[in-house]
KEMARRO-608329 format. One record per residue (C-alpha): residue number from 1; residue in three letters; y, x, z. Coordinates in pm, 1 decimal, decimal comma, always signed. Last residue first. Layout:
R   resi   resn          y          x          z
R    NUM    Ala          Y          X          Z
...
This chain:
R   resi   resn          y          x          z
R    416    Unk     +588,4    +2484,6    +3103,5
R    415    Unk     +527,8    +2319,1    +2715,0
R    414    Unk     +759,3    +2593,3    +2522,9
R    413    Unk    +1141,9    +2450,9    +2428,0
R    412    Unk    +1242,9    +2243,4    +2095,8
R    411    Unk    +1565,6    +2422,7    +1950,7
R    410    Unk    +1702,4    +2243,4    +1633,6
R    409    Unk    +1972,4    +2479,1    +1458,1
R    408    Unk    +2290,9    +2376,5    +1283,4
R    407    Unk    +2351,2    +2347,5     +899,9
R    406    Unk    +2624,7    +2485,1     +633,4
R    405    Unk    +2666,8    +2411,0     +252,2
R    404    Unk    +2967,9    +2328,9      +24,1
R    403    Unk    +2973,8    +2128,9     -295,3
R    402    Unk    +3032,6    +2209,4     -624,4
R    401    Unk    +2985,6    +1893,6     -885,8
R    400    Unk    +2745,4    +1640,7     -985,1
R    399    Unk    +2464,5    +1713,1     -714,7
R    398    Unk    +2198,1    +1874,8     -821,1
R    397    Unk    +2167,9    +2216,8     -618,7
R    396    Unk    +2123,4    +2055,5     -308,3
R    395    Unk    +2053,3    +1700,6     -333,3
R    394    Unk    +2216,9    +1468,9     -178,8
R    393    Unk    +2116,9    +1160,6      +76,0
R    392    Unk    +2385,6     +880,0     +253,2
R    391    Unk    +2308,5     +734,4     +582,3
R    390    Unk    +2526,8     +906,8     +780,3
R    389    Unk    +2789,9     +863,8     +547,7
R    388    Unk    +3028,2    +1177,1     +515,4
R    387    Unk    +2756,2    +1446,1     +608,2
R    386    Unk    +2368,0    +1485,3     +515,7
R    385    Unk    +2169,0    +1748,5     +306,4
R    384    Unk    +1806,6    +1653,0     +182,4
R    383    Unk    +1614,8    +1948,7      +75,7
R    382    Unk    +1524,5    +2003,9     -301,5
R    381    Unk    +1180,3    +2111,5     -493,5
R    380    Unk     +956,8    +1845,8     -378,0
R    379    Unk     +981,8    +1630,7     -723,5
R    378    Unk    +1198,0    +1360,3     -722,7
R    377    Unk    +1323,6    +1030,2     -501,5
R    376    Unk    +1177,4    +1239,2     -165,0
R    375    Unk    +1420,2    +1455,1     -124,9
R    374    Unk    +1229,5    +1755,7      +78,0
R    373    Unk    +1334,7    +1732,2     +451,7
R    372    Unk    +1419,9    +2038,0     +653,3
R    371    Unk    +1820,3    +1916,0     +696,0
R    370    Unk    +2046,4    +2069,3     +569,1
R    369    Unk    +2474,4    +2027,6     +643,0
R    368    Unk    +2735,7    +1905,5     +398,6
R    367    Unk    +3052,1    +2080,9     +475,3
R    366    Unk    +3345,2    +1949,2     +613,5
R    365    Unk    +3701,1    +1849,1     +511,5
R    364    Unk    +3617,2    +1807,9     +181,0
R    363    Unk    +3438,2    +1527,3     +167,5
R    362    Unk    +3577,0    +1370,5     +462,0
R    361    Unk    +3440,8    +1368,9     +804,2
R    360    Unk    +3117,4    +1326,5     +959,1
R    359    Unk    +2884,1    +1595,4    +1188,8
R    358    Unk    +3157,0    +1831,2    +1299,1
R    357    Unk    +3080,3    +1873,8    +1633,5
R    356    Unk    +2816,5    +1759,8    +1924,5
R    355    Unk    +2900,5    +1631,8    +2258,5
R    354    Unk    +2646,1    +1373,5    +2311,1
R    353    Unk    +2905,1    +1085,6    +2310,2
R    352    Unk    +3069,5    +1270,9    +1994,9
R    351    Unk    +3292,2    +1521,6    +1966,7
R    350    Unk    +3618,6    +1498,9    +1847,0
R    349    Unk    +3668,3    +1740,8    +1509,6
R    348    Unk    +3736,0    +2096,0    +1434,4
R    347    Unk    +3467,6    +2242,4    +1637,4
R    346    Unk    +3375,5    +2505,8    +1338,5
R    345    Unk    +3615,7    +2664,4    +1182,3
R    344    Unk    +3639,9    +2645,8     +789,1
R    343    Unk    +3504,6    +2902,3     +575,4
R    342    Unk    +3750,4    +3026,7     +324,7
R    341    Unk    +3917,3    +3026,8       +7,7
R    340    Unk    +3840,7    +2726,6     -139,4
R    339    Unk    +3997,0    +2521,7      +10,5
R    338    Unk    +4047,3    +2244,1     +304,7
R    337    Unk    +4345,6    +2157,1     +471,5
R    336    Unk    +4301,9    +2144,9     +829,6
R    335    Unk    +4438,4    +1829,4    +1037,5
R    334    Unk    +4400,9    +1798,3    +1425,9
R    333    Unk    +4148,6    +1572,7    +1607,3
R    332    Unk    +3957,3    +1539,1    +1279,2
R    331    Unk    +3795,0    +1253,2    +1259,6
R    330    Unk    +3410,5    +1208,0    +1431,5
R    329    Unk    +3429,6    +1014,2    +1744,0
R    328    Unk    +3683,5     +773,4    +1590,1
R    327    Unk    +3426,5     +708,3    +1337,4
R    326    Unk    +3282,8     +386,1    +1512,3
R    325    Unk    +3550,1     +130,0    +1314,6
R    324    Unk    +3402,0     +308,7     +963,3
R    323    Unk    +3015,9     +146,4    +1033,4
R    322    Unk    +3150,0     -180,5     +997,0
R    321    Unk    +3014,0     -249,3     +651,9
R    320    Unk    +2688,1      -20,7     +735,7
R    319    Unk    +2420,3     -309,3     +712,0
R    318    Unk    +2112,3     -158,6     +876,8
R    317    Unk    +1817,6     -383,3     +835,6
R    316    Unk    +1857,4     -723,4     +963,5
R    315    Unk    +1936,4     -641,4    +1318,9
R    314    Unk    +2254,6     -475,4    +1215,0
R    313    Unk    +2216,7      -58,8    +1254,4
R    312    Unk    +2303,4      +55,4    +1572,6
R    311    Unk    +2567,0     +292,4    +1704,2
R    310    Unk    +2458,7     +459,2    +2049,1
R    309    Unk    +2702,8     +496,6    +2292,9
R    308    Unk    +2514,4     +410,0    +2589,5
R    307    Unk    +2300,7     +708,7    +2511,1
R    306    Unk    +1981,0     +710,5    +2359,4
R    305    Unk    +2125,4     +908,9    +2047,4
R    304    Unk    +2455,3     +960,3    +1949,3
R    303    Unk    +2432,8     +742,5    +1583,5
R    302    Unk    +2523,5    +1077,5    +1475,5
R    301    Unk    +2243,8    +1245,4    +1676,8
R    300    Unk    +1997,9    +1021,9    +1535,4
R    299    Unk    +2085,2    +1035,5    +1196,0
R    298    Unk    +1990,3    +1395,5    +1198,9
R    297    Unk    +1673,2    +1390,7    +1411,9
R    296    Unk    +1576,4    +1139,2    +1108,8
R    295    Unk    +1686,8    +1375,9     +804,3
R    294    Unk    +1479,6    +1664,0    +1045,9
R    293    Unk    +1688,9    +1923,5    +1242,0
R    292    Unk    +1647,2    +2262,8    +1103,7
R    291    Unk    +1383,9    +2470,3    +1263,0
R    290    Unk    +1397,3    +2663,7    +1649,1
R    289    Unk    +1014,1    +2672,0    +1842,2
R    288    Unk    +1006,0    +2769,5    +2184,9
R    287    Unk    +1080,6    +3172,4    +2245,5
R    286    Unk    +1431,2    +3360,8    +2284,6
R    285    Unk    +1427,1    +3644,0    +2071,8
R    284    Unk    +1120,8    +3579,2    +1879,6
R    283    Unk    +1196,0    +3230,6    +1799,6
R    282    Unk    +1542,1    +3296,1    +1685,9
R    281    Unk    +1390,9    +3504,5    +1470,7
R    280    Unk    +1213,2    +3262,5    +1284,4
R    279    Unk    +1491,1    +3038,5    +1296,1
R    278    Unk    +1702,9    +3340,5    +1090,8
R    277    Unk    +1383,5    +3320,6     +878,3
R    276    Unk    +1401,1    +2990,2     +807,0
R    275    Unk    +1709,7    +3046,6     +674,2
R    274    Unk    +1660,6    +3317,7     +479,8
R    273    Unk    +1332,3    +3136,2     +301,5
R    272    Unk    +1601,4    +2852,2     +257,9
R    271    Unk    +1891,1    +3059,5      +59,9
R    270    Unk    +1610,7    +3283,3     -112,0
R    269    Unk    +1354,5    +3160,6     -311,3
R    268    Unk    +1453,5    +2777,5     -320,4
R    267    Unk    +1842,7    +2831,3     -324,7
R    266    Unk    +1873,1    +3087,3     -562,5
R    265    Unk    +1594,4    +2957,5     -801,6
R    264    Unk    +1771,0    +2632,6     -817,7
R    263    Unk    +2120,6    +2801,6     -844,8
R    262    Unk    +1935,8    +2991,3    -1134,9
R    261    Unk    +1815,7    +2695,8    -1290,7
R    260    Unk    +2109,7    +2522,4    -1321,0
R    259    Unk    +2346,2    +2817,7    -1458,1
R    258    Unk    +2337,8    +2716,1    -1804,2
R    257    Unk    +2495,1    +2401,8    -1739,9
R    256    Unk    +2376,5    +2054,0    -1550,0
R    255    Unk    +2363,9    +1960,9    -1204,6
R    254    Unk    +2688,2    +2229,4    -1128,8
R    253    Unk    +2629,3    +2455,8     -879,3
R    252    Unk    +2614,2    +2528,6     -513,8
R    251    Unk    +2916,6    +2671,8     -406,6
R    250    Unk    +2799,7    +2812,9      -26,2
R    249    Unk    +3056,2    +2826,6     +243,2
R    248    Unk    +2741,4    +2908,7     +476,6
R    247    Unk    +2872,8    +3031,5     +778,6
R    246    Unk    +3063,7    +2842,7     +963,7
R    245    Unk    +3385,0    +3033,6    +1118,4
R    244    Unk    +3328,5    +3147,6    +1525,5
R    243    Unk    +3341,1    +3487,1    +1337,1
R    242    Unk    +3658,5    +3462,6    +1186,7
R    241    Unk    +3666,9    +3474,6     +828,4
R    240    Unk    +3833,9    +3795,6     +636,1
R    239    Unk    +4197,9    +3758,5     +482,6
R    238    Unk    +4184,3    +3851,2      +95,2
R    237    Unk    +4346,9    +3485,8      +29,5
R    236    Unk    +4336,1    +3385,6     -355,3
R    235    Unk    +4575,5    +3172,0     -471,9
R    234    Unk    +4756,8    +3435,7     -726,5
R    233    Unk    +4416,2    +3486,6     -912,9
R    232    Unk    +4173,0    +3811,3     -890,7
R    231    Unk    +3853,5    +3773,0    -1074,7
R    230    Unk    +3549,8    +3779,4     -851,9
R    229    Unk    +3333,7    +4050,7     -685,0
R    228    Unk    +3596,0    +4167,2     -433,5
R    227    Unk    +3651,2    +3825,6     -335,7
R    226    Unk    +3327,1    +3765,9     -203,3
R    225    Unk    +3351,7    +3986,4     +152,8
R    224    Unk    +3138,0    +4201,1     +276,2
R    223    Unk    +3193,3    +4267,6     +648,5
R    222    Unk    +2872,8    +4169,1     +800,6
R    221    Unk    +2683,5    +3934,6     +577,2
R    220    Unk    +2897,4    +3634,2     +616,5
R    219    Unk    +2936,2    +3564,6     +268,4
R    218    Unk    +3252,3    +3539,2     +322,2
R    217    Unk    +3513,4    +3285,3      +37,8
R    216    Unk    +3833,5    +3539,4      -40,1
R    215    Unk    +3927,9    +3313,9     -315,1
R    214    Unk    +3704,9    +3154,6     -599,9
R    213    Unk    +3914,6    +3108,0     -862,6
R    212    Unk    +3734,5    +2917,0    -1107,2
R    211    Unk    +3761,5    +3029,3    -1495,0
R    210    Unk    +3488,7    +2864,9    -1614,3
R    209    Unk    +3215,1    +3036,7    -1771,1
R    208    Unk    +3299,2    +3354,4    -1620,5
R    207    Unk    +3394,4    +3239,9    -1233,8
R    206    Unk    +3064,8    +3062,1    -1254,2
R    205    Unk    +2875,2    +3428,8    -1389,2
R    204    Unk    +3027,2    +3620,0    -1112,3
R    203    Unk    +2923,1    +3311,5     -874,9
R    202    Unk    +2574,7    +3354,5    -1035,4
R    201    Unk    +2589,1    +3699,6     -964,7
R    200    Unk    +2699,5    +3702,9     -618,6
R    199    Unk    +2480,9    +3466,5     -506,7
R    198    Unk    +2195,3    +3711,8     -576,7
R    197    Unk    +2340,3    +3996,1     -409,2
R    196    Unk    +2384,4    +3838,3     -106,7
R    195    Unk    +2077,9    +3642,7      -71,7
R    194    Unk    +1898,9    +3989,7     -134,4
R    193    Unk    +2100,9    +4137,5     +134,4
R    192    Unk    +1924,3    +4488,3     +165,6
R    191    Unk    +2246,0    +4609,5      -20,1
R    190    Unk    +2497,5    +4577,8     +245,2
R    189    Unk    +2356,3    +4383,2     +570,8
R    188    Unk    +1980,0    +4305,7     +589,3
R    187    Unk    +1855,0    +4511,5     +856,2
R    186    Unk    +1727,1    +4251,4    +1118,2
R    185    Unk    +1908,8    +4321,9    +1429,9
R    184    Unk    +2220,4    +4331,5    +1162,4
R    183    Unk    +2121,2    +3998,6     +922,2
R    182    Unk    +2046,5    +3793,8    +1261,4
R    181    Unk    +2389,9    +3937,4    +1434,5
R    180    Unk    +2582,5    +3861,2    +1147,5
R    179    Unk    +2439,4    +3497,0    +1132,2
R    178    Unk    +2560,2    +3411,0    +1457,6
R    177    Unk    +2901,9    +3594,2    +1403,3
R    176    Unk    +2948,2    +3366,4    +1103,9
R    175    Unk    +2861,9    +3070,5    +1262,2
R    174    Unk    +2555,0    +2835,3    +1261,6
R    173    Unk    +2684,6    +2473,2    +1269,4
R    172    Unk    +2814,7    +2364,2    +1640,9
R    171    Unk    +2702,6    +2123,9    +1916,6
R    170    Unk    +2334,4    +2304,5    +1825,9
R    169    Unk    +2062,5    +2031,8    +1903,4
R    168    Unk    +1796,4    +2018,3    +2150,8
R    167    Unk    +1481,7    +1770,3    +2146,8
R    166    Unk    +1329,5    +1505,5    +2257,1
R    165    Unk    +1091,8    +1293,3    +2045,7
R    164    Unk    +1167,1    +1073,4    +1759,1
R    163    Unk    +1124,2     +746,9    +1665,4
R    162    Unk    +1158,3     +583,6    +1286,7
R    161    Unk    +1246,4     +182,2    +1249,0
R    160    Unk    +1330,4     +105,6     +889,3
R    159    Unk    +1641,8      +58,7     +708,9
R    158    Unk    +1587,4      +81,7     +298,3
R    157    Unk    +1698,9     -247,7     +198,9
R    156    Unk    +2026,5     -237,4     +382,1
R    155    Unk    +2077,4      +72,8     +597,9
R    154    Unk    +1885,1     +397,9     +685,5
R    153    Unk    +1746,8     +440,4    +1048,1
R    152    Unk    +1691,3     +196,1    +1273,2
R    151    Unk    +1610,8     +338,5    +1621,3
R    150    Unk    +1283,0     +478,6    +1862,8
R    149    Unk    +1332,3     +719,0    +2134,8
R    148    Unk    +1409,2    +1108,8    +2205,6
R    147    Unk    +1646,1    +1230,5    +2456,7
R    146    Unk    +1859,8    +1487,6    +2272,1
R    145    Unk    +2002,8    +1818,5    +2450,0
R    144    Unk    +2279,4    +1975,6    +2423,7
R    143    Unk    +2268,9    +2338,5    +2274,0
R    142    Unk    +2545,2    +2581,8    +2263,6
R    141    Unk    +2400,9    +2865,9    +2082,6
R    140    Unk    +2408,6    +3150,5    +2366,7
R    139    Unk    +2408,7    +2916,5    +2676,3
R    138    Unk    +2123,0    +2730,3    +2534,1
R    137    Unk    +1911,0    +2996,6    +2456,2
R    136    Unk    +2029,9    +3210,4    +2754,2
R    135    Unk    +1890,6    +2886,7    +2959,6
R    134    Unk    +1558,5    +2906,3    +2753,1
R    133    Unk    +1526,0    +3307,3    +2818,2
R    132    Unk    +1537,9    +3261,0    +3218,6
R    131    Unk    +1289,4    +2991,6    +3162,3
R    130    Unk    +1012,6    +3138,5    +2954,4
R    129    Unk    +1086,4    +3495,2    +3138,9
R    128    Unk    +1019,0    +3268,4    +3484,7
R    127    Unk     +748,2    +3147,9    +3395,5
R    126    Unk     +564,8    +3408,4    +3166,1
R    125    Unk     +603,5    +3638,5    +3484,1
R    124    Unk     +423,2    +3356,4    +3712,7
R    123    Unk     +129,7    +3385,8    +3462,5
R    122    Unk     +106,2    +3746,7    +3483,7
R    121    Unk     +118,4    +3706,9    +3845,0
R    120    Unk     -134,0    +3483,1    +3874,0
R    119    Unk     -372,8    +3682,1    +3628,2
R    118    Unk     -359,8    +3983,2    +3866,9
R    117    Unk     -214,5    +4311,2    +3891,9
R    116    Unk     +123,8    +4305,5    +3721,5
R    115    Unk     +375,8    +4548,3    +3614,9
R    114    Unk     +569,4    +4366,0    +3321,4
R    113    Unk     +593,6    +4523,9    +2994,8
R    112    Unk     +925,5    +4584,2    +2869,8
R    111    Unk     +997,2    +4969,2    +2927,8
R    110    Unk     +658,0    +5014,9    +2716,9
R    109    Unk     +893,4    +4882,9    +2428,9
R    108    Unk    +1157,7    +5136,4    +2525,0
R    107    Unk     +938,8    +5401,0    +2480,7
R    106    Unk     +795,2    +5260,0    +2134,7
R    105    Unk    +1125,4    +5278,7    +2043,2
R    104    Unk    +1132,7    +5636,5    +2019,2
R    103    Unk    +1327,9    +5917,1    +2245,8
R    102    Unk    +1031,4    +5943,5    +2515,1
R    101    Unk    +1046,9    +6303,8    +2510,2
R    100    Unk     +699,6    +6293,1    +2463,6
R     99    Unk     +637,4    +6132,9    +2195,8
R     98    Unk     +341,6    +6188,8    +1951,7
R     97    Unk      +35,2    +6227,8    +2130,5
R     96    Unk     +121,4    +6133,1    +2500,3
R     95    Unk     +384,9    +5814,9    +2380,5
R     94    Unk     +148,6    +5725,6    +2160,9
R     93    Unk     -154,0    +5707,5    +2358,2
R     92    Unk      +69,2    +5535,8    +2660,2
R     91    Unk     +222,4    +5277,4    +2389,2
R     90    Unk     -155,9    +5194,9    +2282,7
R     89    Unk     -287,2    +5175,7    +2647,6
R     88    Unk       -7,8    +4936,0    +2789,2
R     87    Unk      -84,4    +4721,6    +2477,7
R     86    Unk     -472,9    +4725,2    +2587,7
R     85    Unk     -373,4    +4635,4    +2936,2
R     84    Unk     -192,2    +4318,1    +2855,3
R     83    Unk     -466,3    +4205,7    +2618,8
R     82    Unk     -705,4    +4267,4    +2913,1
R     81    Unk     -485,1    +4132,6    +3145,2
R     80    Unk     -488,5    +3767,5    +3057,1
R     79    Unk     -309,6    +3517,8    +2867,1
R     78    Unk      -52,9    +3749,8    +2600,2
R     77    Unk     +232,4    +3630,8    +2566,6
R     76    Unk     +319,3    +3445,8    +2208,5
R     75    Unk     +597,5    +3539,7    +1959,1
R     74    Unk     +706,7    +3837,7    +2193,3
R     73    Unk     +354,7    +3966,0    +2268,0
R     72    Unk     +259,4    +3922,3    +1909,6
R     71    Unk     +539,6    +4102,6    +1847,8
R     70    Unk     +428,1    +4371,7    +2031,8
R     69    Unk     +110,0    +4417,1    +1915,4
R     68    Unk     +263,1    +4485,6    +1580,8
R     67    Unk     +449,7    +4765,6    +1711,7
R     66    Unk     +159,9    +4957,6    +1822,7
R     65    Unk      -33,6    +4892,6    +1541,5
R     64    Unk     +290,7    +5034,9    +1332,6
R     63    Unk     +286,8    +5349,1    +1581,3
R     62    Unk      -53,7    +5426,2    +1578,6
R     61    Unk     -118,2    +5393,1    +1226,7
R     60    Unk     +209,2    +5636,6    +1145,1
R     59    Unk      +78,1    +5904,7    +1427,9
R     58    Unk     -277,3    +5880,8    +1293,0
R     57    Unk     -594,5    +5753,7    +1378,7
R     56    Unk     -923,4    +5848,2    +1281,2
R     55    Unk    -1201,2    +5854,4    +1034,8
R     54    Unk     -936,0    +5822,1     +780,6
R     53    Unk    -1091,3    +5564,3     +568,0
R     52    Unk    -1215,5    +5366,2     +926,8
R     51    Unk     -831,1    +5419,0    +1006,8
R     50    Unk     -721,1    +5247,6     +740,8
R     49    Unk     -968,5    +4986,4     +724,9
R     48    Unk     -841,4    +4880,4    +1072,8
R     47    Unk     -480,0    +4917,3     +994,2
R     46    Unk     -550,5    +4637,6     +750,5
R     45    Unk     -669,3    +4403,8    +1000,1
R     44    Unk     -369,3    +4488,7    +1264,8
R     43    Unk     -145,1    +4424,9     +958,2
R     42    Unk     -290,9    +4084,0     +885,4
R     41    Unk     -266,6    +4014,1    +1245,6
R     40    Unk      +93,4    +4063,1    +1258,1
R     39    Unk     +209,2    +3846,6     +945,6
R     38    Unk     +581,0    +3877,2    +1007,1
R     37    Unk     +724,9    +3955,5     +653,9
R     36    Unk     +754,0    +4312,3     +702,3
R     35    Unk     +433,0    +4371,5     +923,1
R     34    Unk     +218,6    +4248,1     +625,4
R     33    Unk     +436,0    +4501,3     +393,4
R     32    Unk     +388,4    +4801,7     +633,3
R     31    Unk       +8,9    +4671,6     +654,2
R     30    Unk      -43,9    +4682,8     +271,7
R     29    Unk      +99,9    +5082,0     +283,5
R     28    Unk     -114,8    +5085,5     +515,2
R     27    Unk     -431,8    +5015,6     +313,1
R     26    Unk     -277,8    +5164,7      -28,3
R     25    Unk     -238,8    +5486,6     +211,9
R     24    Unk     -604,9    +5445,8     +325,1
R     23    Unk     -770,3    +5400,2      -62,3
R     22    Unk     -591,6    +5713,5     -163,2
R     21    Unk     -706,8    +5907,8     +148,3
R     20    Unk    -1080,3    +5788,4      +76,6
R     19    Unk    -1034,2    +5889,9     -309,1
R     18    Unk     -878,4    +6229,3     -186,1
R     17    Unk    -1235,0    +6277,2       -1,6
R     16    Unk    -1476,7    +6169,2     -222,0
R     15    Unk    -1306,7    +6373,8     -479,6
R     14    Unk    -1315,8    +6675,3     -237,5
R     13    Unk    -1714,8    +6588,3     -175,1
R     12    Unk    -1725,1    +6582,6     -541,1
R     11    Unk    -1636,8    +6922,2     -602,3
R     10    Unk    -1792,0    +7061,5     -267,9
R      9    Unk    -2114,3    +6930,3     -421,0
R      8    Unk    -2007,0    +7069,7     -762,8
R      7    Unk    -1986,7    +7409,7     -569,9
R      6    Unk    -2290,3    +7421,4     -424,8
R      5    Unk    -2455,7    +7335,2     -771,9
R      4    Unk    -2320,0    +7593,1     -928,2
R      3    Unk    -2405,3    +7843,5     -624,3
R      2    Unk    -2805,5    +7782,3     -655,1
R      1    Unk    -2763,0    +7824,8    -1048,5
């Protein structure tokens, strides 16, 4: 009897036991996904309740809290020494336990932390990081910068006065070898493109319902290239973009059709959330905060800012009759024939007094480029897009026809 009842109190204790380890791998296996879409201290919190399951820590734990310490670091430096200290301390622990050849990446992330003994000199290191990294920013994605102030945007009945502060704008919309870098450093080349694959099929499915010939258009994801998904057709041109190409030659679909909701789904779920996650990115690598210009930031720059240059609107509201006699700065200083087939090249027209590219031209001699605005005339479900007239508003994904997509990036730096 004694040795029956022993045993059913090792029983249980071993169910106790495998329950606690099931309970801890559901735990990290929820901090691997809160680490995946940049929610640090969520992961930190569920490591916690990992390793209280446990009763200790373990090489996988370790590592990922490591890690997501460090982006914290990156996204916003640490203000004293403690927090400084208690990073050295995890990548030391590691490094002892679990590495010491010094081969993973945790080495080289101990390789970045500054040696500093005092809060002066940790503050003096956050200087001159900030600033070396906001003049590779600049360098890197040709920025100019914008001196805010107030003007009349819109025209006619709908002009009003709007101000903005300063800021910096790309010259350029994001290019191809731009956005290859982001989907490389970030792993989502080949099949971990979701955008990808998703456009794919609905351009599969346009090509279906209507015959189009869509030619050798990149998706800029590193090499793969849309014309080996679509029919063949004598037009189509199997050369690959260049890298200083634009890179969203996106066909957004028709308003109405069977494929309506799926371009709306496409561009909601996935286009933008990539987007802002390539400015997200941004923000780690270089600091400040990087977004998609606002409709008003937009405007702005066209109407080239607080410069002497600047094009007003009429004093009763913004009549745009004479805007055309102003577009000198903005037509094509050599002509490119626009199709189907490919991205265009960015820097194709005169820049304006500010020195930015490509913001007006014809139809389809440039693409329309987002802004971060929801259109406001429906339901918050579609971002404002802006080109030809600078006061004019579509709708992605409801315009009456194909149209083509790109944007630039709005860099605003750290308060020194």
């Amino acid at each position: 009897m004694k040795k029956n009842i022993i045993l059913l109190f090792v029983l249980l204790a071993c169910i106790y036991t495998q329950a606690q380890s099931t309970d801890a791998k559901l735990k990290y296996q929820e901090a691997e996904k809160a680490f995946e879409v940049g929610n640090y201290l969520s992961c930190i919190s569920f490591l916690d309740e990992t390793e209280k399951l446990l009763g200790q820590s373990s090489s996988n734990t370790l590592y990922l809290r490591t890690k997501a310490e460090f982006k914290i670091w990156e996204t916003k430096p640490f203000e004293n020494l403690e927090q400084l200290d208690k990073l050295k301390s995890l990548c030391k622990e590691y490094l002892q336990k679990y590495d010491t050849a010094g081969l993973s990446d945790i080495y080289e992330i101990s390789q970045k932390l500054p040696e500093v003994a005092s809060e002066e000199e940790l503050m003096q290191f956050h200087r001159e990081n900030s600033s070396k990294k906001h003049e590779q920013a600049i360098a890197e994605h040709n920025l100019v910068f914008v001196e805010g102030s107030t003007f009349w945007m819109g025209h006619k009945k709908t002009a009003r006065e709007v101000s903005v502060n300063d800021f910096y704008i790309a010259k350029f919309e994001t290019t191809v070898g731009q956005w290859n870098k982001y989907l490389e450093a970030t792993g989502k080349t080949g099949e971990n493109n979701r955008e990808f694959i998703y456009y794919s099929e609905i351009i599969q499915q346009l090509v279906k319902l209507r015959g189009i010939v869509v030619g050798a258009a990149s998706m800029a994801t590193a090499g793969v290239n849309i014309s080996n998904l679509v029919s063949s057709g004598s037009n189509q041109n199997n050369e690959y973009p260049t890298q200083e190409n634009s890179v969203f030659w996106r066909l957004i679909t028709v308003a109405a059709g069977p494929l309506k909701k799926q371009s709306l789904d496409y561009f909601n779920n996935l286009l933008y959330p990539e987007i802002i996650a390539y400015c997200k990115w941004l923000e780690q690598k270089y600091g400040g905060t990087w977004r998609l210009p606002t409709e008003a930031e937009w405007e702005y720059v066209v109407r080239n800012g607080n410069t002497p240059e600047h094009i007003p609107a009429t004093i009763k509201g913004g009549d745009f009759k004479n805007y055309k006699k102003h577009l000198e700065y903005y037509r094509l200083s050599d002509k490119v024939v626009f199709s189907f087939q490919k991205e265009m090249p960015v820097g194709r027209s005169k820049p304006n007094a500010l020195g930015v590219y490509d913001l007006i031209n014809n139809h389809w001699e440039n693409t329309l480029e987002l802004c971060s605005d929801y259109y406001v005339r429906k339901s918050n479900t579609l971002r404002v897009v802006k080109g030809q007239d600078p006061t004019n508003n579509h709708r992605p994904c409801e315009w009456r026809g194909n149209f083509v997509l790109g944007f630039r990036v709005v860099y605003v730096p750290e308060q020194q």
